[in-house]
N, C-alpha and C positions, 0 to 999 in steps of 0.2 A: 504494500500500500504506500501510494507518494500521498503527503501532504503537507500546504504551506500552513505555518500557522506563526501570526506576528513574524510576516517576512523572512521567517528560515526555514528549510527544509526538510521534512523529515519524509524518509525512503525506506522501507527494512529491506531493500534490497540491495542497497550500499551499506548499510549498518548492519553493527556484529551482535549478535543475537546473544545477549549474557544468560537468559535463562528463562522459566516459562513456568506458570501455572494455571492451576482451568479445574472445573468440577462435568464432572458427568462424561458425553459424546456428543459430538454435533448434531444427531438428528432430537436432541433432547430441549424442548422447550426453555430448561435452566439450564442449560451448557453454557458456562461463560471459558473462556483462556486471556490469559495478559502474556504477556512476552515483552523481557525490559530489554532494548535495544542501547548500544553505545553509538554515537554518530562519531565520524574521521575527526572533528573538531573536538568530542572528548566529554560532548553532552547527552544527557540520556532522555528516554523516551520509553513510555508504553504503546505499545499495540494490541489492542483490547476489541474481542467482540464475543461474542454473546447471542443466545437464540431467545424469542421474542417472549419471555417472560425470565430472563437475565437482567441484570443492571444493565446491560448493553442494549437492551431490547426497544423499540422505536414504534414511536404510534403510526400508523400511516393511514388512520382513519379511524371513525366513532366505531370505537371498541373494538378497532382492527391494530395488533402487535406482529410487528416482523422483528428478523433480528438484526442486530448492527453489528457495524465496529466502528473504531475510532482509533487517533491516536492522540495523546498527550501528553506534552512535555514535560519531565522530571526535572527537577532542582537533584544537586548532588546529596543533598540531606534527603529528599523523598525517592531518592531513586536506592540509598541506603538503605532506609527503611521497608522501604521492598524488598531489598535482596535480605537482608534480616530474617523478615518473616517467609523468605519463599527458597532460596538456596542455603545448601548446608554450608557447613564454617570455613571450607578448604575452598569451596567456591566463592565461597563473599570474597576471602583475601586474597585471591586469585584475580581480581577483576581491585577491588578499592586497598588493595597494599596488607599486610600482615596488622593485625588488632596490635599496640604494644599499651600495656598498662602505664596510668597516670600521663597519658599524650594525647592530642586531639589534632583530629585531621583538618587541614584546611584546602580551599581551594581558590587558586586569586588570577588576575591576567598580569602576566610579563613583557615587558619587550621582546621580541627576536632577536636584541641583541644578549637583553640578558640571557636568555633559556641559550641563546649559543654558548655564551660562558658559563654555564650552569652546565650544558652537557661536555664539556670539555673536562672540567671537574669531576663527574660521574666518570669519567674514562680515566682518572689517575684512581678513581676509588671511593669519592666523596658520592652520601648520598643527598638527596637534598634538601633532609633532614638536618642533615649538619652543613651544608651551605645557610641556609637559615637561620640556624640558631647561629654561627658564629657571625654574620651579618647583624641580628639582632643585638649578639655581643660587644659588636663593634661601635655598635651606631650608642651602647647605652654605655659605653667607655666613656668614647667622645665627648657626649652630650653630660655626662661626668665632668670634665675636664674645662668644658667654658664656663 
């Protein structure tokens, strides 16, 4: 399924399919599936449908239900909480990085220049976990220091 939604594109035939859940079969009135997609840019997405008495399911007239689908874009926090509740532990960190205790994950936009020097760094061995922190470490020297 292609679809523009606020000017970006989402395709699950260019995006990589993280993982899928659904209750029943298709020829089943309550059969819904979701399937969380990653797009090349690094953002995620549901693709969801559903037969006409699903949450997916679609009026298409006075007391007439067909079934749908849809897609919906995920935030990195609700695209979490989905794989949370729907993939086991080795696939969560498989796709959003290894859980470590007392650390919180983030996600922000960089230059192209910086992510160049960031993966340059990753190639001597730095993750970028510790590109960060000692950036953060730096900046609260400094600002120490005037």
């Amino acid at each position: 399924m292609k679809k523009i939604i606020n000017g970006k594109r989402y395709d699950t035939d260019t995006a990589t399919l993280i993982g899928s859940a659904g209750y029943s079969y298709s020829g089943d009135l309550e059969y819904w599936t979701e399937e969380l997609y990653r797009k090349k840019t690094g953002e995620f997405f549901l693709y969801c449908k559903g037969g006409a008495r699903s949450r997916y399911g679609r009026q298409t007239g006075q007391n007439e239900w067909s079934g749908g689908e849809k897609i919906r874009p995920l935030s990195l926090k609700e695209a979490q909480e989905w794989a949370e509740e729907h993939l086991d532990a080795d696939e969560y960190e498989q796709v959003f990085g290894k859980i470590e205790e007392g650390k919180t994950q983030i996600a922000t936009w960089i230059s192209d220049t910086l992510k160049s020097a960031a993966d340059q760094l990753r190639e001597k061995g730095y993750t970028l976990a510790d590109i960060f922190e000692a950036g953060i470490k730096y900046l609260t020297r400094e600002s120490e220091v005037k």
